[in-house]
VOMARKOL-374935 format. One record per residue (C-alpha): x, y, z; residue in three letters. Coordinates in steps of 0.2 Angstrom, whole numbers, plus 5000, padded with zeros to 4 digits. Layout:
XYZala ...
//
This chain:
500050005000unk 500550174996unk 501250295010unk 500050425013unk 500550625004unk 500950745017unk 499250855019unk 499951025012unk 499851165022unk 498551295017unk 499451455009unk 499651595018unk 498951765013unk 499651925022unk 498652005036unk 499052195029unk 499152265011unk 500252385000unk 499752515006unk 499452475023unk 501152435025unk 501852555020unk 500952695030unk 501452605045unk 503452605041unk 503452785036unk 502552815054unk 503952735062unk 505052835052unk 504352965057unk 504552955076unk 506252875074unk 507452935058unk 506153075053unk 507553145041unk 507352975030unk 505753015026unk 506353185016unk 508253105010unk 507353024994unk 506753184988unk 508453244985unk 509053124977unk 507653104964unk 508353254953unk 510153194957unk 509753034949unk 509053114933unk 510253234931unk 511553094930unk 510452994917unk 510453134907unk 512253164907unk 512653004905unk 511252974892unk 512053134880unk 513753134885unk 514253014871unk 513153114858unk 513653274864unk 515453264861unk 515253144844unk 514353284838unk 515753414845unk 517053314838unk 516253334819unk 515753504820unk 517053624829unk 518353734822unk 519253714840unk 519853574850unk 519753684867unk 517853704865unk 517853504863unk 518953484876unk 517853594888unk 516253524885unk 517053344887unk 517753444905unk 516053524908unk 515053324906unk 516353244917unk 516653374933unk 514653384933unk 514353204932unk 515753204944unk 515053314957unk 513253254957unk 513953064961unk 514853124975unk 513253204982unk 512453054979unk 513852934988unk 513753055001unk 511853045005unk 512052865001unk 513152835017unk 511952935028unk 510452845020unk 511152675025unk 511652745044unk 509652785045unk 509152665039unk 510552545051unk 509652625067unk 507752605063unk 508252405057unk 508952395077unk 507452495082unk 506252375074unk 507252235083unk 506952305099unk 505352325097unk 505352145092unk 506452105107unk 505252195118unk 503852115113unk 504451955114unk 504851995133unk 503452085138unk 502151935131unk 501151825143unk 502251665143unk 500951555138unk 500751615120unk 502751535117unk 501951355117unk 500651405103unk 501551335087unk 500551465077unk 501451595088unk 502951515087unk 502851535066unk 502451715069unk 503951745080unk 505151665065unk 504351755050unk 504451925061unk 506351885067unk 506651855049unk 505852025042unk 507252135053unk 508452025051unk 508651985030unk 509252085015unk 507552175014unk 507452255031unk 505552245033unk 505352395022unk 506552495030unk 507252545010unk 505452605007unk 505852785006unk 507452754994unk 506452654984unk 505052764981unk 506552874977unk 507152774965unk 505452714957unk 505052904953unk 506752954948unk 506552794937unk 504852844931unk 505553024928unk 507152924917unk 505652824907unk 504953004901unk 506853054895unk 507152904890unk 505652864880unk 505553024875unk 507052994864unk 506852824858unk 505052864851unk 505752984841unk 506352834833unk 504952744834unk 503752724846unk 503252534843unk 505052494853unk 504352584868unk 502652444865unk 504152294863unk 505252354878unk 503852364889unk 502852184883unk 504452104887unk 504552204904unk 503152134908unk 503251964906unk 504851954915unk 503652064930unk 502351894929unk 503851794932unk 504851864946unk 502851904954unk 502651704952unk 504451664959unk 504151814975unk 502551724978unk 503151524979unk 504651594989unk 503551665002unk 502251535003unk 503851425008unk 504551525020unk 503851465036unk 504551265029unk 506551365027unk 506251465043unk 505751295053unk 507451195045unk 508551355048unk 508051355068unk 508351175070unk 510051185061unk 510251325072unk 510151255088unk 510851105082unk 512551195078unk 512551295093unk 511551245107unk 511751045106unk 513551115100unk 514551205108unk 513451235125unk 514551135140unk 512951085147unk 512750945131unk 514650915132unk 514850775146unk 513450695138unk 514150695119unk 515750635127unk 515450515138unk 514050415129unk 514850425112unk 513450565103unk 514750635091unk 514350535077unk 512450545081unk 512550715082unk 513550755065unk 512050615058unk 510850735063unk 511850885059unk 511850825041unk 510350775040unk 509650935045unk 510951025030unk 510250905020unk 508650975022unk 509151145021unk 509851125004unk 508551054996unk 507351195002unk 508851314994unk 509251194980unk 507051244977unk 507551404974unk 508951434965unk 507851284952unk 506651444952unk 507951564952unk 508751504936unk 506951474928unk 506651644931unk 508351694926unk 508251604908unk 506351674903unk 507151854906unk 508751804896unk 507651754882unk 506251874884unk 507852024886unk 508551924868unk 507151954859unk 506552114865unk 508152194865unk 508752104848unk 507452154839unk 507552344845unk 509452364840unk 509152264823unk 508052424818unk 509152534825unk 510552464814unk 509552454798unk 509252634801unk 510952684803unk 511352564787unk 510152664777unk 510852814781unk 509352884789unk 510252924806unk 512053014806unk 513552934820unk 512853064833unk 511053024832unk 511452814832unk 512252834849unk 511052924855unk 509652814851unk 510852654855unk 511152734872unk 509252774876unk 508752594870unk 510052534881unk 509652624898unk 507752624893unk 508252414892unk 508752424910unk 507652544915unk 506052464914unk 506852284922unk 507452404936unk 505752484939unk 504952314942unk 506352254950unk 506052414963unk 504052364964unk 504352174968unk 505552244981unk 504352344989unk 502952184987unk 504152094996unk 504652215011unk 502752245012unk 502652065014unk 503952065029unk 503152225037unk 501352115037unk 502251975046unk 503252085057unk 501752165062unk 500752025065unk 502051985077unk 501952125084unk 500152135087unk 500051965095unk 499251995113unk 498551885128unk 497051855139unk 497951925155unk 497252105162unk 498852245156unk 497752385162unk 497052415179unk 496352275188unk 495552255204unk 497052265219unk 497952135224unk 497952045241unk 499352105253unk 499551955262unk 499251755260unk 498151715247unk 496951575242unk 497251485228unk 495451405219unk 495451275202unk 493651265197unk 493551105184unk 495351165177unk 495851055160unk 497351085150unk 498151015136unk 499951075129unk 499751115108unk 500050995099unk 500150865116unk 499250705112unk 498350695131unk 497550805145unk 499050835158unk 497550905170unk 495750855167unk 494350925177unk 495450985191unk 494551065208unk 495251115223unk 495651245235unk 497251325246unk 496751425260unk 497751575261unk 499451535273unk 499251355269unk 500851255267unk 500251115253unk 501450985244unk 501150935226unk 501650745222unk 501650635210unk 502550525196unk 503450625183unk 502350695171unk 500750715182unk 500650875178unk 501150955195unk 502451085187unk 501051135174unk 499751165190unk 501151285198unk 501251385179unk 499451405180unk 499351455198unk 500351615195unk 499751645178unk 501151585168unk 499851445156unk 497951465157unk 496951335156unk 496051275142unk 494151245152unk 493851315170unk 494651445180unk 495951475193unk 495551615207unk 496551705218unk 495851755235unk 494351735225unk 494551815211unk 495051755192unk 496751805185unk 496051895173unk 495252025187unk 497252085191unk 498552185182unk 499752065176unk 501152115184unk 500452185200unk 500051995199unk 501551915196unk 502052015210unk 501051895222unk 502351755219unk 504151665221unk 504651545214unk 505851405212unk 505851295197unk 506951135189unk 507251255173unk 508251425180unk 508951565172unk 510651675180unk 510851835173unk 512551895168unk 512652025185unk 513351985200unk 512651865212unk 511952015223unk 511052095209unk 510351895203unk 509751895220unk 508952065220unk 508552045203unk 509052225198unk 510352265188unk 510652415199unk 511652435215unk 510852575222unk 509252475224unk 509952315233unk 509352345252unk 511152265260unk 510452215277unk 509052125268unk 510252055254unk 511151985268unk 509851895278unk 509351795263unk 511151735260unk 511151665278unk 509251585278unk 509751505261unk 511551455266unk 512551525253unk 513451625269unk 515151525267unk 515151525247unk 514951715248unk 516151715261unk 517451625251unk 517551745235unk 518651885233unk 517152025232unk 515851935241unk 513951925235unk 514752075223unk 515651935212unk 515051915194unk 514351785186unk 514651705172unk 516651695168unk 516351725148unk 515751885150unk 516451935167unk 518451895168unk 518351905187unk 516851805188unk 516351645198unk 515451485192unk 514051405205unk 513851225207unk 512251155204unk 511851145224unk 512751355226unk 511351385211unk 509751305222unk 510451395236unk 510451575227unk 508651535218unk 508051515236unk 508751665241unk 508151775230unk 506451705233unk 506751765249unk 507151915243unk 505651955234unk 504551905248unk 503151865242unk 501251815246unk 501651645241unk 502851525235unk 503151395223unk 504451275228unk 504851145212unk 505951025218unk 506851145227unk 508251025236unk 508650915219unk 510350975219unk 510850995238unk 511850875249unk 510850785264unk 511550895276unk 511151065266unk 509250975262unk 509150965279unk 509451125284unk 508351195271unk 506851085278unk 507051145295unk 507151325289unk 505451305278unk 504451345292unk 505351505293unk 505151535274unk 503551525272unk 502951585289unk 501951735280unk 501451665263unk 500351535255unk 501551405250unk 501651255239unk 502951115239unk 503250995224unk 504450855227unk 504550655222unk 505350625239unk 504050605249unk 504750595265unk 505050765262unk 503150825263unk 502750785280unk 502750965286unk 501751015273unk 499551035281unk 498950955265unk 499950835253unk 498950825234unk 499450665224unk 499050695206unk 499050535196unk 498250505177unk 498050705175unk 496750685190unk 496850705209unk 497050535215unk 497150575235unk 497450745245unk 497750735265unk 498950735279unk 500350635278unk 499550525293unk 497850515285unk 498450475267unk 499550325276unk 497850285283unk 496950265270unk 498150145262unk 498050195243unk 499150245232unk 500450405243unk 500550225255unk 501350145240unk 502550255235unk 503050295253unk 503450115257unk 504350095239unk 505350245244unk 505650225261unk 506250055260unk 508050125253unk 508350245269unk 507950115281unk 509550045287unk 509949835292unk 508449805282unk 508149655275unk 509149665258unk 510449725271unk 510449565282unk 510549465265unk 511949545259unk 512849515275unk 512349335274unk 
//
């Protein structure tokens, strides 16, 4: 039986138009690099003053060179051509430099902006694959050739300066004959129908060259070069499976490349053959003219010059408009980008609470895109506010995707999640995300010292020392800080920062607890929060959680379950559901499935038990 053909994905029509586009980008222009926006208007008579000189100049001294009594009149007219030409394309180099300098800062302001969006977005929105497309077409529109229509001014420019050559231009060779301006512009536009076809096939692809290009990416560098991968590649012998993928990936690439340049030279021949035609058939008069001595030597090369330019010209005027189709193109998709926005409140929302908080799920479901099954399915219960509660449960029960929803970081797909009552969409955002610390297996240090990772400030002057401090101690990084030369001021990060420190995995736990502390928050998430620690520093921490979390809601996720016992409420989420929820003493009671996995874990910290006595034996 026949393998089933990929199902085609639907083609892809831009959001905004022409015009559209264009009046946003010269808006931007406007509040960024205003003097772009008037450039272009200089250098339209520039540009035909040079077409003109450079269009009579060969006439013009022909026609000297058969008519004067005087070489110095020849040779001041061939002076005259040459210092004008001269100085009009040194005003236009010079405008040309500044142009690209403009043009340079609003492409890094676009990216900001891009940046800055990507920042500033609800975190959820990231795991949409739709969105994911979005963010690489929109990445790719400031970061290519085109410059998301950043050139638009320069090429209106050009287009009228070219429009303004057409009249010179034709002007002359339909003194000639005005059927070559009709064959000049048929063959123009049939090589416009081809390079429309080609623009549009290559950006009905792009999303497919865009996907291949991130993974060749991030195989290249992430899997690569970051040290994280490196014991791993080493040790188990990845190398080879890694250059496999590697190429395989290239592979990929080149036949999406190999694609276009199959339509590139396509394209490219029709011109050659349309230009042959077009062109050969223009010059073929023009000779038999000249051959039946109805044009002298002066007039020929004027008319062989005009046919020539005019030639050019008209490719290069729908050259110019599938350039600005093309950057209107990228300005759709970086604005669609740009215009992507989530369900969470960014305007004023009702106050938050000041202290602990309850935490509410009302029949919450949730399935990841693209994930094949529910990780939560009709989930309900309640925190009281200041209650310490602890989140078990196999891997992938879904208790690290029930602490993202808590703080708003993933909404749910049916139900709601309150806070003190109230749904997340009632509060600002970030007046929201203020309500919460947390500590999760996935971290991120920032390239500052460790004071300002802890403060989470790039700023000095808003670190509060004495606080700073206390969190140190409670967390137990107090000898580590101790032991470097600048204290809590050290660096991190030793390829950006010469003096900087590298933290172990357990220093790291430590600092991520300390800046939870740091924060103080109404309530904290703790996501395994003792992975990494020794037994003695996973102690300490456990005796200190009372301490911790004294004034805050708290939740506690951990596989150890021996760990959970000081928690008021233990929840075991098994099958996407709640299986059980208690006390440590009534869920051993009950004799369901926390009894299970506490004796299957216990078993190994219980010392002379019966494997022991075994072994001995």
């Amino acid at each position: 039986m026949a393998g089933k053909k990929k199902k085609k994905e639907p083609k892809r029509k831009p959001k905004y138009g022409l015009f559209a586009s264009v009046g946003y980008i010269y808006r931007l222009l406007w509040n960024t690099e205003r003097g772009l926006v008037f450039t272009g208007i200089v250098l339209v008579p520039l540009s035909v003053i040079l077409a003109a000189i450079s269009l009579y100049t060969p006439s013009v001294i022909l026609r000297a060179l058969e008519t004067a009594d005087r070489f110095s009149f020849i040779a001041l007219t061939i002076l005259g051509l040459l210092l004008a030409g001269l100085l009009f394309n040194l005003c236009n180099n010079v405008i040309q430099v500044k142009v690209g300098n403009a043009e340079h800062m609003v492409l890094m302001q676009m990216l900001y902006m891009y940046q800055k969006k990507r920042r500033e977005r609800d975190w959820y929105l990231d795991y949409d694959p739709e969105i994911r497309k979005m963010n690489d077409r929109g990445y790719a529109a400031v970061t290519n050739n085109h410059t998301a229509g950043v050139h638009f001014p320069m090429e209106f420019s050009d287009i009228l300066g070219m429009l303004l050559k057409f009249i010179l231009f034709g002007s002359v060779v339909s003194m000639l004959n005005p059927l070559i301006l009709l064959l000049l512009a048929g063959g123009c536009a049939a090589n416009y129908a081809m390079s429309a076809w080609e623009r549009k096939k290559n950006w009905n692809d792009r999303d497919i060259r865009n996907r291949i290009d991130g993974k060749i990416g991030y195989t290249a560098v992430n899997l690569s070069l970051d040290n994280r991968y490196a014991k791993e590649i080493r040790l188990y012998g990845m190398r080879d499976g890694m250059h496999t993928r590697f190429l395989e990936l290239l592979s990929s690439g080149v036949r999406e490349k190999k694609k276009l340049e199959r339509r590139n030279f396509l394209v490219a021949l029709v011109e050659f053959l349309i230009f042959l035609l077009r062109d050969g058939i223009a010059y073929v008069f023009l000779i038999y003219q000249a051959a039946a001595g109805k044009l002298d030597a002066a007039a020929f090369v004027l008319y062989f010059s005009a046919i020539s330019q005019m030639s050019g010209l008209m490719g290069n005027i729908l050259w110019k408009v599938s350039r600005v189709s093309e950057g209107a193109l990228q300005v759709s998709d970086f604005r669609e980008v740009m215009e992507v926005e989530g369900r969470l409140n960014r305007g004023k929302g009702i106050p938050v609470p000041e202290g602990p908080f309850s935490i509410e799920f009302r029949n919450v479901s949730f399935t990841y895109p693209e994930g094949e099954k529910k990780v939560l399915d009709n989930i309900s219960f309640k925190i009281e506010a200041g209650e310490k509660i602890a989140l078990v449960g196999l891997n992938g029960a879904g208790k690290t995707t029930l602490t993202m929803m808590m703080c708003g970081l993933l909404l749910p797909d049916e139900g709601e999640v309150l806070l003190d009552g109230h749904t997340l969409y009632e509060y600002n955002r970030e007046e929201m995300y203020g309500l919460f610390g947390l500590v999760t297996q996935k971290f991120s240090l920032f390239p500052f010292s460790i004071a300002k990772n802890i403060a989470c400030t790039p700023e000095d002057e808003k670190i509060d020392r004495a606080r700073l401090a206390r969190c140190i101690e409670l967390s137990g990084l107090t000898e580590k800080i101790a032991s470097l030369p600048q204290g809590a001021d050290t660096p991190l990060n030793r390829e950006l920062n010469r003096d900087g420190t590298e933290l172990s995995g357990g220093e790291t736990q430590k600092m991520l607890l300390a800046r939870l502390l740091y924060k103080n928050p109404s309530c904290i998430i703790l996501d395994e929060p003792t992975a990494a620690l020794d037994p003695i520093a996973e102690d300490k921490i456990y005796r200190r959680y009372h301490e911790i979390a004294s004034h805050a809601t708290s939740v506690f996720i951990s596989h150890r379950l021996a760990s959970t016992r000081f928690c008021d409420r233990i929840f075991l989420l098994d099958g996407a559901r709640f299986a059980e929820s208690g006390t440590h003493e009534e869920l051993m009671a009950a004799g369901g499935k926390y009894k299970e996995l506490f004796e299957v874990q216990s078993k190994y910290y219980k010392e002379g038990g019966k494997d022991d006595e075994t072994e001995k034996r």
